[in-house]
Backbone as XML, in Angstrom:
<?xml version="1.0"?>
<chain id="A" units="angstrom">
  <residue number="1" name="UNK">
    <atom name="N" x="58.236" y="151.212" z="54.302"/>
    <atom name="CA" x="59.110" y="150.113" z="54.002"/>
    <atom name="C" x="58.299" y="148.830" z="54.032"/>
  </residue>
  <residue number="2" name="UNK">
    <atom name="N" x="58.342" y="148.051" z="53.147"/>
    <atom name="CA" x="57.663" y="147.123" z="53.118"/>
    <atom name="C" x="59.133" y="145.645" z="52.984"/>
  </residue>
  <residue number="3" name="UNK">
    <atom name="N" x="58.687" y="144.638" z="53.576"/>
    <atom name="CA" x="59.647" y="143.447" z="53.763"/>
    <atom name="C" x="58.613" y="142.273" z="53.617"/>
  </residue>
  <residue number="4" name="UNK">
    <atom name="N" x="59.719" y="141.028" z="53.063"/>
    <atom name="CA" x="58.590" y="139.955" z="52.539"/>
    <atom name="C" x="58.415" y="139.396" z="54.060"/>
  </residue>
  <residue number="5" name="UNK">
    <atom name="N" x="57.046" y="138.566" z="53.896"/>
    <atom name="CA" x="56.417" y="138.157" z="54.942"/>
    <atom name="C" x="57.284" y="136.482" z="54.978"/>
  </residue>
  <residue number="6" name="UNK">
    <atom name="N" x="57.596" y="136.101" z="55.991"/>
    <atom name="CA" x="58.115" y="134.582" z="56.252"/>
    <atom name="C" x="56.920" y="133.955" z="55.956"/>
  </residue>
  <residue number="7" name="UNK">
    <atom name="N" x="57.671" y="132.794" z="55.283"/>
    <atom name="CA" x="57.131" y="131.569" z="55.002"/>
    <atom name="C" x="56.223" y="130.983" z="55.634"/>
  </residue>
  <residue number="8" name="UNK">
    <atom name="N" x="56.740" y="130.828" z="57.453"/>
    <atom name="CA" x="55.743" y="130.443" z="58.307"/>
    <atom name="C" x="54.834" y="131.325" z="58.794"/>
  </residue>
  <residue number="9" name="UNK">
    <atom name="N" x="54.658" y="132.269" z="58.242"/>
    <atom name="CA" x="53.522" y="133.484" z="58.947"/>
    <atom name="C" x="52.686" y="133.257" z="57.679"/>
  </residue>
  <residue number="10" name="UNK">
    <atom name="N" x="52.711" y="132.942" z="56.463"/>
    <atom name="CA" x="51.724" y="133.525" z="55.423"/>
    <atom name="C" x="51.209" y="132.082" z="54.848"/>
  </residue>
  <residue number="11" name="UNK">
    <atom name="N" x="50.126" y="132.475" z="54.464"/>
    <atom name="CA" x="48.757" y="131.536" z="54.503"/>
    <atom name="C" x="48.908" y="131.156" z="53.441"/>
  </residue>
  <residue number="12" name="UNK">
    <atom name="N" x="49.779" y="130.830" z="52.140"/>
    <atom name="CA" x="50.042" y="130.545" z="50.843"/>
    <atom name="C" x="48.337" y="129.847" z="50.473"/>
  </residue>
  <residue number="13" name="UNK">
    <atom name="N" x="47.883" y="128.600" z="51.251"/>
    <atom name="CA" x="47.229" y="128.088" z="50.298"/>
    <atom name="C" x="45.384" y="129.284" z="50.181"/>
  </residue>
  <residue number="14" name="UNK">
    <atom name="N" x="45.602" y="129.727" z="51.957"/>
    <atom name="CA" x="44.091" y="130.309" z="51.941"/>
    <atom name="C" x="44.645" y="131.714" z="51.104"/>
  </residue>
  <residue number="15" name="UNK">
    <atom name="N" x="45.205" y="132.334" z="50.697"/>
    <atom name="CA" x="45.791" y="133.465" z="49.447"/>
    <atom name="C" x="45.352" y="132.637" z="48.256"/>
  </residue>
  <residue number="16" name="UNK">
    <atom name="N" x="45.330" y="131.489" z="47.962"/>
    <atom name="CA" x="45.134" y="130.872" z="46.644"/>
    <atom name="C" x="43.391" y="130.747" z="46.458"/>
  </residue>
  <residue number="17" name="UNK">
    <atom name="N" x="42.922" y="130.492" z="47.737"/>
    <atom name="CA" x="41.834" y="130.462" z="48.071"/>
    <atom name="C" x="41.072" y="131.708" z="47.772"/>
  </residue>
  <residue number="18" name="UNK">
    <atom name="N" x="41.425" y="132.978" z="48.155"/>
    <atom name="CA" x="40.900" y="133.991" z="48.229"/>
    <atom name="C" x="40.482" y="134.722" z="47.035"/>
  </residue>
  <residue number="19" name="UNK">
    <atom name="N" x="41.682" y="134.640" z="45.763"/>
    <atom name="CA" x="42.405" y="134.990" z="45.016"/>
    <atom name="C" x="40.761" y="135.075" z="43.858"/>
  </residue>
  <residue number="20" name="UNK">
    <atom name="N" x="40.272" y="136.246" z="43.497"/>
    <atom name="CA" x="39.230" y="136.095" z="42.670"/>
    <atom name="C" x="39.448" y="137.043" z="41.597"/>
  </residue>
  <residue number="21" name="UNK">
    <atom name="N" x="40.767" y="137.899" z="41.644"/>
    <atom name="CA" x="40.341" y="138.840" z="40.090"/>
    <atom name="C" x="41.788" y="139.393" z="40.266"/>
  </residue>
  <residue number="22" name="UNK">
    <atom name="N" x="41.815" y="140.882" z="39.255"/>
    <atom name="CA" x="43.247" y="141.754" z="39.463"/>
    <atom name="C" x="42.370" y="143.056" z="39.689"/>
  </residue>
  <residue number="23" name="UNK">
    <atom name="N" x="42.701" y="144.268" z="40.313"/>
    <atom name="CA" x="42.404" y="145.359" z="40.096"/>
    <atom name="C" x="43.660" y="146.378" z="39.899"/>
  </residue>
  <residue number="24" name="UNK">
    <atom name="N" x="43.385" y="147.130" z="38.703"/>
    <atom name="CA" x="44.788" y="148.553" z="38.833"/>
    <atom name="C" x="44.888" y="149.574" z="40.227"/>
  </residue>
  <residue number="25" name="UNK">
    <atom name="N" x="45.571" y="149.506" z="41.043"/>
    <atom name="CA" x="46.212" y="150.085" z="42.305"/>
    <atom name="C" x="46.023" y="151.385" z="42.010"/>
  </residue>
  <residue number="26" name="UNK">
    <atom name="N" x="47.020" y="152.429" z="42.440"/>
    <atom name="CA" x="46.486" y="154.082" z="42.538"/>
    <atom name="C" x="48.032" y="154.078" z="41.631"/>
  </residue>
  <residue number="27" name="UNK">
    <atom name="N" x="49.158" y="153.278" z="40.936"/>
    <atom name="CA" x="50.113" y="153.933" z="40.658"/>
    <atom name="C" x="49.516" y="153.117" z="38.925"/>
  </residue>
  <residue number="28" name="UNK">
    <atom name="N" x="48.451" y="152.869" z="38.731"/>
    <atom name="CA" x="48.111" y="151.405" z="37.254"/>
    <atom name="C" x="49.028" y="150.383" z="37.090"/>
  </residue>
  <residue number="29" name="UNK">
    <atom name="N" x="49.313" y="150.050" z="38.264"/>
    <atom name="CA" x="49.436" y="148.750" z="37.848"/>
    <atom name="C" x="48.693" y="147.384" z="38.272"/>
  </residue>
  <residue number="30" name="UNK">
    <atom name="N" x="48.692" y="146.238" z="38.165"/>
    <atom name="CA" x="47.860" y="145.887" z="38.203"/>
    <atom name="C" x="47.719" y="144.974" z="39.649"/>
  </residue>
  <residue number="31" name="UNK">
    <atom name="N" x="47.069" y="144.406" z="40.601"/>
    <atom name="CA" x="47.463" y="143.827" z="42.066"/>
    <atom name="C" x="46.492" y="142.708" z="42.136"/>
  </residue>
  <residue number="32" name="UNK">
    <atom name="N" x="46.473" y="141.896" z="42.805"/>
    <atom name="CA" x="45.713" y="140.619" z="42.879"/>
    <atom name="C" x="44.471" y="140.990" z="44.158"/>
  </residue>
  <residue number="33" name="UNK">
    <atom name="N" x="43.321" y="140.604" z="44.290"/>
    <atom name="CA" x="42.400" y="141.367" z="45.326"/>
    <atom name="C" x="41.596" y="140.463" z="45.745"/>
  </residue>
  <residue number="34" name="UNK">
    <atom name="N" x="41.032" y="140.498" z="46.941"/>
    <atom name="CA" x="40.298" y="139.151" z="47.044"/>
    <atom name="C" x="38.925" y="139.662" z="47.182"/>
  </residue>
  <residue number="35" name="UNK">
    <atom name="N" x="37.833" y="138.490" z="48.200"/>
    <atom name="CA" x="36.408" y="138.813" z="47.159"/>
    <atom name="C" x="36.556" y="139.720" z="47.509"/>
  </residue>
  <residue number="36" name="UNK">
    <atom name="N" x="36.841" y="140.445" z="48.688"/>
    <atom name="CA" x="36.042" y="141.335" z="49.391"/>
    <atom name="C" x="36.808" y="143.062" z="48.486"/>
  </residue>
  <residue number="37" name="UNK">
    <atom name="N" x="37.738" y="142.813" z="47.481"/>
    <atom name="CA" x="38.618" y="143.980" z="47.157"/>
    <atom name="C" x="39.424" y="144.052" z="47.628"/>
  </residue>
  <residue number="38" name="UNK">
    <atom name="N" x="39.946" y="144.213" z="48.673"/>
    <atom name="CA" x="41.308" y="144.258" z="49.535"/>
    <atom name="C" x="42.126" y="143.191" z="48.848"/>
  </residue>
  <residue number="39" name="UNK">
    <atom name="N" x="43.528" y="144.138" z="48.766"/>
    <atom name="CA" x="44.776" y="143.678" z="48.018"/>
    <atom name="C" x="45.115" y="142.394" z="48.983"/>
  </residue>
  <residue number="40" name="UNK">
    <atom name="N" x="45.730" y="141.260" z="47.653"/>
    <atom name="CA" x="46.078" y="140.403" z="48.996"/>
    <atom name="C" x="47.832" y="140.424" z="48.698"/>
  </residue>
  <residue number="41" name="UNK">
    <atom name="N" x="48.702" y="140.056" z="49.759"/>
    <atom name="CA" x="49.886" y="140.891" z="49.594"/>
    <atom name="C" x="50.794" y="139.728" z="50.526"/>
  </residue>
  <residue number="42" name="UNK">
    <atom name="N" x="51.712" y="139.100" z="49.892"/>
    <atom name="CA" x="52.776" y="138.678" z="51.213"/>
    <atom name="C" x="53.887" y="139.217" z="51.841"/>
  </residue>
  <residue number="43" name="UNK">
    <atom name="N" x="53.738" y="140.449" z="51.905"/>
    <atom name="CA" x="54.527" y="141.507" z="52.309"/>
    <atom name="C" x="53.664" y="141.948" z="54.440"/>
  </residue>
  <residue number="44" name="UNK">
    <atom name="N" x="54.609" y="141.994" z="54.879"/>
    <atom name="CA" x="54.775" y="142.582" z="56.490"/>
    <atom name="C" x="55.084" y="144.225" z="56.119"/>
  </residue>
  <residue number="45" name="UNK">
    <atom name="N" x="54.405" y="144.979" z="56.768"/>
    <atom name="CA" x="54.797" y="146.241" z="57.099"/>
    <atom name="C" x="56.373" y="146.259" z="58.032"/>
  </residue>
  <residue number="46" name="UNK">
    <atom name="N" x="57.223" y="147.188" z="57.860"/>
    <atom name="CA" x="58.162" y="147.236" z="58.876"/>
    <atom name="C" x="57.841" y="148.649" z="59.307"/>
  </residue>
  <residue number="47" name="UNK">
    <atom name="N" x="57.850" y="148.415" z="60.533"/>
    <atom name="CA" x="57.319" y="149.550" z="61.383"/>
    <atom name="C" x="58.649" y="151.044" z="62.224"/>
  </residue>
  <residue number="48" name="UNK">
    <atom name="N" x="59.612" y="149.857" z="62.471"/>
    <atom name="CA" x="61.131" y="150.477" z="62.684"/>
    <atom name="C" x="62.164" y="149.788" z="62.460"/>
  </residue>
  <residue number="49" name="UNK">
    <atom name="N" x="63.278" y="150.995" z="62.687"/>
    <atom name="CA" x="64.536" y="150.108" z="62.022"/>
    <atom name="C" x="65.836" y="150.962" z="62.443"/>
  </residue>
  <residue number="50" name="UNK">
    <atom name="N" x="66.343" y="150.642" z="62.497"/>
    <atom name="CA" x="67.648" y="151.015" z="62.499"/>
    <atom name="C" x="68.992" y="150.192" z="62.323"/>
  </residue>
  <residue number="51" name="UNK">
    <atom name="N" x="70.091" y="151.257" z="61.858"/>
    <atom name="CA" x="71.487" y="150.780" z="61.218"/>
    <atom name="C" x="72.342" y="150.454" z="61.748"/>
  </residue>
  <residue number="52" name="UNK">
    <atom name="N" x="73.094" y="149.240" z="61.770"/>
    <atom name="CA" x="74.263" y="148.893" z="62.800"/>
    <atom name="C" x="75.604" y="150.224" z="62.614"/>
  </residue>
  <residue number="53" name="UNK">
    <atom name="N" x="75.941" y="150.903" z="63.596"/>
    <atom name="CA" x="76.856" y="151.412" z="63.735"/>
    <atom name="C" x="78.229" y="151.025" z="62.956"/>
  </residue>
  <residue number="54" name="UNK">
    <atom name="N" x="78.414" y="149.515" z="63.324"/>
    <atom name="CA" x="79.832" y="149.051" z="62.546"/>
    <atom name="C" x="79.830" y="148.484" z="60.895"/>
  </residue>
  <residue number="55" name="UNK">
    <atom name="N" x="78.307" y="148.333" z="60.187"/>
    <atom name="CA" x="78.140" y="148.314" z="59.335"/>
    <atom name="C" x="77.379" y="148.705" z="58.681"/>
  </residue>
  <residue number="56" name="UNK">
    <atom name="N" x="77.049" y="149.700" z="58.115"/>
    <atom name="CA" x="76.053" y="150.343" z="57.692"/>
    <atom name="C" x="75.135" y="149.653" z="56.456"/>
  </residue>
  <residue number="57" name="UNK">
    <atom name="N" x="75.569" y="148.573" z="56.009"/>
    <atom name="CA" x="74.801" y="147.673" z="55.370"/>
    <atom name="C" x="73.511" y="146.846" z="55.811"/>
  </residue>
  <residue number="58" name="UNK">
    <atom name="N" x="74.182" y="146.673" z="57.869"/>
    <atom name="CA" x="73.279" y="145.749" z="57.932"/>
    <atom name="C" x="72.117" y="146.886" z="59.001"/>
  </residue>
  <residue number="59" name="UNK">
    <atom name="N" x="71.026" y="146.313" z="58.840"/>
    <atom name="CA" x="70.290" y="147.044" z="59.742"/>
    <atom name="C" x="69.103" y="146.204" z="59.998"/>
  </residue>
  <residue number="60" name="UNK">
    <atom name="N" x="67.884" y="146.860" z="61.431"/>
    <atom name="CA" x="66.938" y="145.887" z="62.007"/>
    <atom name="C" x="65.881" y="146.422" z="61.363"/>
  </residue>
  <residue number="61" name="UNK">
    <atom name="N" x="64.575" y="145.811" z="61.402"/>
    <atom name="CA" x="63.063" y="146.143" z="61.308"/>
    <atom name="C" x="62.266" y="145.706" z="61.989"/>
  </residue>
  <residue number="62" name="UNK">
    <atom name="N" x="61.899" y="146.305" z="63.039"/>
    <atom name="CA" x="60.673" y="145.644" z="63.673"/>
    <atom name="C" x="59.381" y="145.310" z="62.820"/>
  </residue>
  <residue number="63" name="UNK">
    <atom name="N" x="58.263" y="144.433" z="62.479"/>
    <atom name="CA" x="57.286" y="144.178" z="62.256"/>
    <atom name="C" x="56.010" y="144.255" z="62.683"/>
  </residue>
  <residue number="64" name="UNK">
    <atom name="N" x="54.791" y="144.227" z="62.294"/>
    <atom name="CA" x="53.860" y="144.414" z="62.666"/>
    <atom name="C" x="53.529" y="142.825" z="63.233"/>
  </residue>
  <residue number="65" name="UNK">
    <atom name="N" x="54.041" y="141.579" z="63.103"/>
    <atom name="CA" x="53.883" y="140.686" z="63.144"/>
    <atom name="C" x="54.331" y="140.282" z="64.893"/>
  </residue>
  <residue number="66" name="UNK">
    <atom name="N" x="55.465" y="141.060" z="65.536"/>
    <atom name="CA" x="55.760" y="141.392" z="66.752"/>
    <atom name="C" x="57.681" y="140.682" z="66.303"/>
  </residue>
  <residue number="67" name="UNK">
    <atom name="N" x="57.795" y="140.487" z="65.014"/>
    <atom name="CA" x="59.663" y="140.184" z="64.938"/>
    <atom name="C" x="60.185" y="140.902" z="64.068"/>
  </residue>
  <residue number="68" name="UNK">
    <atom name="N" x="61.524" y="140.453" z="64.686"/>
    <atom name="CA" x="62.695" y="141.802" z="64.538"/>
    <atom name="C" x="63.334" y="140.872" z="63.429"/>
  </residue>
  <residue number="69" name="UNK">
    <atom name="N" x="63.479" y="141.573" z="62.278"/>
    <atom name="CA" x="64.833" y="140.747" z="61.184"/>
    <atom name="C" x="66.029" y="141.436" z="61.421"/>
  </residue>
  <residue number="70" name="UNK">
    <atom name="N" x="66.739" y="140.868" z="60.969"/>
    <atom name="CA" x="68.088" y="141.500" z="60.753"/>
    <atom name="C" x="68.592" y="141.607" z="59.281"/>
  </residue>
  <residue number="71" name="UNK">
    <atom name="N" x="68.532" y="142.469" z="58.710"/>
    <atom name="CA" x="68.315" y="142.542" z="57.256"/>
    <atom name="C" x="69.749" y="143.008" z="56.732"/>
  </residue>
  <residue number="72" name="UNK">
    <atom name="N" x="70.099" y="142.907" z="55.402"/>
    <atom name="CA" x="71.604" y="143.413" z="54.922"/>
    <atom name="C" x="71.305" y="143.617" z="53.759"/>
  </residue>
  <residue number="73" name="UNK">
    <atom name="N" x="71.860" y="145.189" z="53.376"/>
    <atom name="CA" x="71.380" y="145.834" z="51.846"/>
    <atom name="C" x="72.178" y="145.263" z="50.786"/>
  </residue>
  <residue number="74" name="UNK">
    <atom name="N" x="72.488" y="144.643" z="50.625"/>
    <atom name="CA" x="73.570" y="143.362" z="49.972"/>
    <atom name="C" x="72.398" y="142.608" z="49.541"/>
  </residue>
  <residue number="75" name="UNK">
    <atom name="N" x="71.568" y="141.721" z="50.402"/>
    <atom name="CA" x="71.055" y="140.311" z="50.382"/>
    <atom name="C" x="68.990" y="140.907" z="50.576"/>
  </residue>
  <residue number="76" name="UNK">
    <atom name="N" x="68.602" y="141.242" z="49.570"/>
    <atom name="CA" x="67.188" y="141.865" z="49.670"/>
    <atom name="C" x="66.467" y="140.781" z="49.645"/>
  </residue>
  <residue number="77" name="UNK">
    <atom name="N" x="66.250" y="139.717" z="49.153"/>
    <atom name="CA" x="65.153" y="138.686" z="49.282"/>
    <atom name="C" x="65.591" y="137.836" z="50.654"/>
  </residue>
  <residue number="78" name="UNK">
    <atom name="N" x="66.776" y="137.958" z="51.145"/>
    <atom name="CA" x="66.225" y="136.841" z="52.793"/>
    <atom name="C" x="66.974" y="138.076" z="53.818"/>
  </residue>
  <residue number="79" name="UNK">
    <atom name="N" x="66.691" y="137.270" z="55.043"/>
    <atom name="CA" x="66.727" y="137.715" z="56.223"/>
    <atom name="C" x="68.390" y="137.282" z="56.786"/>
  </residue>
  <residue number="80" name="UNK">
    <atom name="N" x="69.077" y="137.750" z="57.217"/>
    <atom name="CA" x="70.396" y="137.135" z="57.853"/>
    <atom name="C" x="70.200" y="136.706" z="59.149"/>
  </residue>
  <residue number="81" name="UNK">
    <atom name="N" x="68.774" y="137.087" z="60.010"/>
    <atom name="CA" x="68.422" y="136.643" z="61.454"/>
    <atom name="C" x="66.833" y="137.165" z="61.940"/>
  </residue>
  <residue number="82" name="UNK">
    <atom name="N" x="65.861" y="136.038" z="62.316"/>
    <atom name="CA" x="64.776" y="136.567" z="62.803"/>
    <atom name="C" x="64.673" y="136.626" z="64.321"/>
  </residue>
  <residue number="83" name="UNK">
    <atom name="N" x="64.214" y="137.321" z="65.002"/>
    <atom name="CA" x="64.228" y="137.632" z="66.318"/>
    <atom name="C" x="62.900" y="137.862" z="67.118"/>
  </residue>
  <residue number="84" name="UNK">
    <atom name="N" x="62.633" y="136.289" z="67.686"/>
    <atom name="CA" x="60.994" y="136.233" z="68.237"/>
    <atom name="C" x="60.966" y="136.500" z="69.553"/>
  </residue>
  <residue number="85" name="UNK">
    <atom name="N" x="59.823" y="137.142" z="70.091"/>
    <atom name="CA" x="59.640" y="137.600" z="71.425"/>
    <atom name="C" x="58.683" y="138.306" z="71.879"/>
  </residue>
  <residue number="86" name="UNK">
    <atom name="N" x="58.196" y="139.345" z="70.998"/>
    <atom name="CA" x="57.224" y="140.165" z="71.371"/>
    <atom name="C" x="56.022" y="139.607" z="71.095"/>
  </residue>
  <residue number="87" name="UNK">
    <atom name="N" x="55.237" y="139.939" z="71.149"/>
    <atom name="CA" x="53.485" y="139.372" z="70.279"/>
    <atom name="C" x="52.556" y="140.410" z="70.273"/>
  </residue>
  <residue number="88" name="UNK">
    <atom name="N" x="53.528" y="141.673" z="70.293"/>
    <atom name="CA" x="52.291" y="142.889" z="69.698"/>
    <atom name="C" x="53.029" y="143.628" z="68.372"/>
  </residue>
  <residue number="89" name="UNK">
    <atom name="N" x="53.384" y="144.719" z="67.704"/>
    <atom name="CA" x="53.407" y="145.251" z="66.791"/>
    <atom name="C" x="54.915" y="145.983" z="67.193"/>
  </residue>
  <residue number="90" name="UNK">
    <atom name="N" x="55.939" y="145.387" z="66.543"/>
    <atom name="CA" x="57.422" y="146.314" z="67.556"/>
    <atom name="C" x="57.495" y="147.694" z="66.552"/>
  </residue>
  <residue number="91" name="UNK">
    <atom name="N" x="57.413" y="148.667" z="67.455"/>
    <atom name="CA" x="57.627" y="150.358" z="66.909"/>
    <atom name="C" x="58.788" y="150.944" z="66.700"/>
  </residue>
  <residue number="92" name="UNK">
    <atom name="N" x="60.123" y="149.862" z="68.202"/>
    <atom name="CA" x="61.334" y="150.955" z="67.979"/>
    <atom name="C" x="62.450" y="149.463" z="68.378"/>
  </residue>
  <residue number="93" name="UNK">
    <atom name="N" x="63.577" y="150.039" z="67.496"/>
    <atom name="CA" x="64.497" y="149.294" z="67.534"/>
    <atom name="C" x="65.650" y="150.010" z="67.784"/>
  </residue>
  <residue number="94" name="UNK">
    <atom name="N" x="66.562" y="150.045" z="68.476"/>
    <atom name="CA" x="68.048" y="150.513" z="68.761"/>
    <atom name="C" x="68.880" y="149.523" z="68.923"/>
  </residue>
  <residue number="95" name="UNK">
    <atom name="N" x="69.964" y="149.933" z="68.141"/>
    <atom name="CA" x="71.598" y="149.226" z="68.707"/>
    <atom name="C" x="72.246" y="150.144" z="69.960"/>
  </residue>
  <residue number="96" name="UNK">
    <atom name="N" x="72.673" y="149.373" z="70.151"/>
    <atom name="CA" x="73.283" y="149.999" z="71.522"/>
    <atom name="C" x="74.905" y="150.732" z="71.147"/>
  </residue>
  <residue number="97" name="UNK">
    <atom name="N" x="74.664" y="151.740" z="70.991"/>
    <atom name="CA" x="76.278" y="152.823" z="70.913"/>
    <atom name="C" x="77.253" y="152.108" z="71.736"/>
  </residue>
  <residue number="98" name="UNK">
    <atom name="N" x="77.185" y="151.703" z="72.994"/>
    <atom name="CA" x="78.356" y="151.358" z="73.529"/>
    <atom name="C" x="79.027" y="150.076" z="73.522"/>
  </residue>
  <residue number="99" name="UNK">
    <atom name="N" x="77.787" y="149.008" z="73.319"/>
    <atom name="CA" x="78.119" y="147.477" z="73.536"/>
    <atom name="C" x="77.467" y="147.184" z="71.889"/>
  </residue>
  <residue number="100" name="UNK">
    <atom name="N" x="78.160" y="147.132" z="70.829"/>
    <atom name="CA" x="77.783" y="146.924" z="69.541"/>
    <atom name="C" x="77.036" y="145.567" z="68.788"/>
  </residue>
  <residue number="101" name="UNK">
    <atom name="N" x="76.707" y="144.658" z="70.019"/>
    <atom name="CA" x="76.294" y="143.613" z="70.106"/>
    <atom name="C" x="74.837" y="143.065" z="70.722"/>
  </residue>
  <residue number="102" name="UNK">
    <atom name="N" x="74.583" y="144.642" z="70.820"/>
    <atom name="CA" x="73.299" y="144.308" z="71.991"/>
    <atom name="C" x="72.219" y="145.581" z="71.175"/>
  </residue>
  <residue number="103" name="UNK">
    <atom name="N" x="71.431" y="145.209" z="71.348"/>
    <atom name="CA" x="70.148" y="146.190" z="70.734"/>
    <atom name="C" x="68.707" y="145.647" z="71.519"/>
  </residue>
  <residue number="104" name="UNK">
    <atom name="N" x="68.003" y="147.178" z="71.518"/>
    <atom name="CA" x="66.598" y="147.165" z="72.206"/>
    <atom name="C" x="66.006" y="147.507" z="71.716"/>
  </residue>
  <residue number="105" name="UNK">
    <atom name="N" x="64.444" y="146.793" z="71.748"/>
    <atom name="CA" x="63.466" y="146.637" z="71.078"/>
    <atom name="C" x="62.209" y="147.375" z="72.213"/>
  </residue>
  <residue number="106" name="UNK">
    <atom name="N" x="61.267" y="147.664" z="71.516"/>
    <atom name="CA" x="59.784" y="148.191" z="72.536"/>
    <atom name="C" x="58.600" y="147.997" z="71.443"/>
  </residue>
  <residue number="107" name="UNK">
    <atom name="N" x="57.615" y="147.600" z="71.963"/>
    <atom name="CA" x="56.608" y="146.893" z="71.373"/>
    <atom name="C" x="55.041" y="147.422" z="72.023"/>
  </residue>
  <residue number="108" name="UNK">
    <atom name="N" x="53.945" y="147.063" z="71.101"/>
    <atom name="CA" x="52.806" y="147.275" z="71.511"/>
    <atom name="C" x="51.766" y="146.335" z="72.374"/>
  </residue>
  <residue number="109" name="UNK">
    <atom name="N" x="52.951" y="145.254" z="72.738"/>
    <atom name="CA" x="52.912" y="144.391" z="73.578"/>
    <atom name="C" x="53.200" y="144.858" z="75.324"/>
  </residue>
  <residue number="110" name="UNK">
    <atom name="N" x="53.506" y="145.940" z="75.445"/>
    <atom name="CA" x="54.060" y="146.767" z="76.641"/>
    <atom name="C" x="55.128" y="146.405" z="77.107"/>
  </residue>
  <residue number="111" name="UNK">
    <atom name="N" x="55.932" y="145.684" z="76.368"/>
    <atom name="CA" x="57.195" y="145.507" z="76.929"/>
    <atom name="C" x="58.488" y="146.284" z="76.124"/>
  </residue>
  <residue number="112" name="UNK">
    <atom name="N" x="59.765" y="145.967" z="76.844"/>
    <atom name="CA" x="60.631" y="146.324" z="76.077"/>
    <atom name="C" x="61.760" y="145.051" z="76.617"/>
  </residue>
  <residue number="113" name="UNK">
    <atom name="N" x="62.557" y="144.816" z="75.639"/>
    <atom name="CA" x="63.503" y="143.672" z="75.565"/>
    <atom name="C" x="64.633" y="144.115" z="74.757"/>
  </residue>
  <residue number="114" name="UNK">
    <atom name="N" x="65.653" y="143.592" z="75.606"/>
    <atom name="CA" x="67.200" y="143.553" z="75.304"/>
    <atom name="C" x="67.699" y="142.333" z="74.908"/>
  </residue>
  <residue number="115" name="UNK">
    <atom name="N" x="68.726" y="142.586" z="73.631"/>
    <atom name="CA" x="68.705" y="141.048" z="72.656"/>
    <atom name="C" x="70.121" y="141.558" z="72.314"/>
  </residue>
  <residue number="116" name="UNK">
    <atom name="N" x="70.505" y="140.404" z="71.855"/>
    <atom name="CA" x="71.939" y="139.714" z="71.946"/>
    <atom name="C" x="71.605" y="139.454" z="70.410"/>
  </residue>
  <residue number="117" name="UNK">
    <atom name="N" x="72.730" y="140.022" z="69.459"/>
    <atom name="CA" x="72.172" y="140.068" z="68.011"/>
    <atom name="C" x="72.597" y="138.434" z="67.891"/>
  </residue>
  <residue number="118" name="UNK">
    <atom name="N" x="73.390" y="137.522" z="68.477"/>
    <atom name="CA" x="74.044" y="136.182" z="67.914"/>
    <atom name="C" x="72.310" y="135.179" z="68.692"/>
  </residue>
  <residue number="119" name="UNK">
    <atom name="N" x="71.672" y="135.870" z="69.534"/>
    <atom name="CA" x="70.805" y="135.099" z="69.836"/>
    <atom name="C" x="69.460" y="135.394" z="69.401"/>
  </residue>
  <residue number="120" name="UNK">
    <atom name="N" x="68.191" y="134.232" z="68.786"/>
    <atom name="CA" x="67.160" y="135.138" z="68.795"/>
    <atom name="C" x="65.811" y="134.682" z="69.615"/>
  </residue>
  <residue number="121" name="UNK">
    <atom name="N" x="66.226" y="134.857" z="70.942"/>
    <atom name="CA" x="65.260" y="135.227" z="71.795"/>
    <atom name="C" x="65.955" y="136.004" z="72.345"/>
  </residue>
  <residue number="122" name="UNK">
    <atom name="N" x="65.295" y="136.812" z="73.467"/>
    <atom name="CA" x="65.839" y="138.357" z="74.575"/>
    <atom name="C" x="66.702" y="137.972" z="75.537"/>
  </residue>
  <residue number="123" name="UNK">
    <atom name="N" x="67.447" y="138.377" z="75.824"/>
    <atom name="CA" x="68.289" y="138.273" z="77.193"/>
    <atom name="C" x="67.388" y="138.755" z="78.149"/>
  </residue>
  <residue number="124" name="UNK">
    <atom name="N" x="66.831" y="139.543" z="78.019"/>
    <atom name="CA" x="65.758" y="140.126" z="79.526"/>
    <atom name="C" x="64.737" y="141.077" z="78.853"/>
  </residue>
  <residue number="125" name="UNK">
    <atom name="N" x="63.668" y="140.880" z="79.595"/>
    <atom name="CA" x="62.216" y="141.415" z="79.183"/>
    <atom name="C" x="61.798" y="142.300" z="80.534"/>
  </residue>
  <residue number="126" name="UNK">
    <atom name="N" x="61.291" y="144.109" z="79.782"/>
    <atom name="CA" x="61.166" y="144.682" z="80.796"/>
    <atom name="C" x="59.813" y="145.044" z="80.278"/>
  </residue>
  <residue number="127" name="UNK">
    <atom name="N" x="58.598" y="144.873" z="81.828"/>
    <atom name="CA" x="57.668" y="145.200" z="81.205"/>
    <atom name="C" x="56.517" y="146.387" z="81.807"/>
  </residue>
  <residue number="128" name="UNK">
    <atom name="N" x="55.235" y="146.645" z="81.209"/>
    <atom name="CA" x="54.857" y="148.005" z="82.345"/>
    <atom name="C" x="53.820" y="147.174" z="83.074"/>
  </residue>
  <residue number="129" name="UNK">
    <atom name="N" x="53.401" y="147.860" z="83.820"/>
    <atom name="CA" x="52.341" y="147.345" z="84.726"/>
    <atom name="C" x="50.907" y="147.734" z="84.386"/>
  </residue>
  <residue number="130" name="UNK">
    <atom name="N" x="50.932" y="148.139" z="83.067"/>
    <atom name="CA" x="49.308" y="148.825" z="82.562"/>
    <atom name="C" x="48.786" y="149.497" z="83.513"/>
  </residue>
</chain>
């Protein structure tokens, strides 16, 4: 799954900077590459995700960037909510079955955090002791 990268995370002008040719990808079409070859891309990996129980439209993605969107298959070019907190790579996302308002996140940051979908920072951060 791939999701567009926010505005404030991506380097627009050093991408313009980089920007030296096109090469055809593995499917022919054609991709923008910088010097070094590597595709340059404003796209975030989404790493996990999951579907709200009461609407199956809307659902989360954790990022490699360490935030959680809140995404709706309705509305594909924006986000309905970003959710900052972690600062490593988030792997798993759950809504919570019982309280339909609350969902948990775990990250490569060693923590795990419980979030309040109307808020976007965590209600509480649980973390390991390495």
């Amino acid at each position: 799954m791939r999701i567009k990268r926010p505005a404030h995370l991506s380097s627009g002008e050093k991408v313009a900077e980089r920007k030296v040719g096109s090469k055809k990808n593995v499917s022919g079409t054609q991709e923008e590459v910088s010097s070094s070859g590597a595709p340059i891309s404003q796209f975030s990996a989404g790493l996990g995700f999951d579907f709200w129980q009461k609407d199956s439209n809307i659902y989360l993605v954790g990022t490699e960037e360490g935030l959680i969107h809140k995404c709706s298959c309705s509305y594909n070019e924006q986000f309905l909510e970003t959710y900052e907190g972690h600062t490593g790579s988030v792997y798993r996302i759950r809504w919570c079955p019982s309280l339909p308002h609350l969902f948990v996140s775990c990250s490569t940051d060693w923590s795990v955090r419980l979030w309040n979908q109307d808020h976007s920072k965590p209600l509480m951060t649980f973390t390991s002791s390495k």
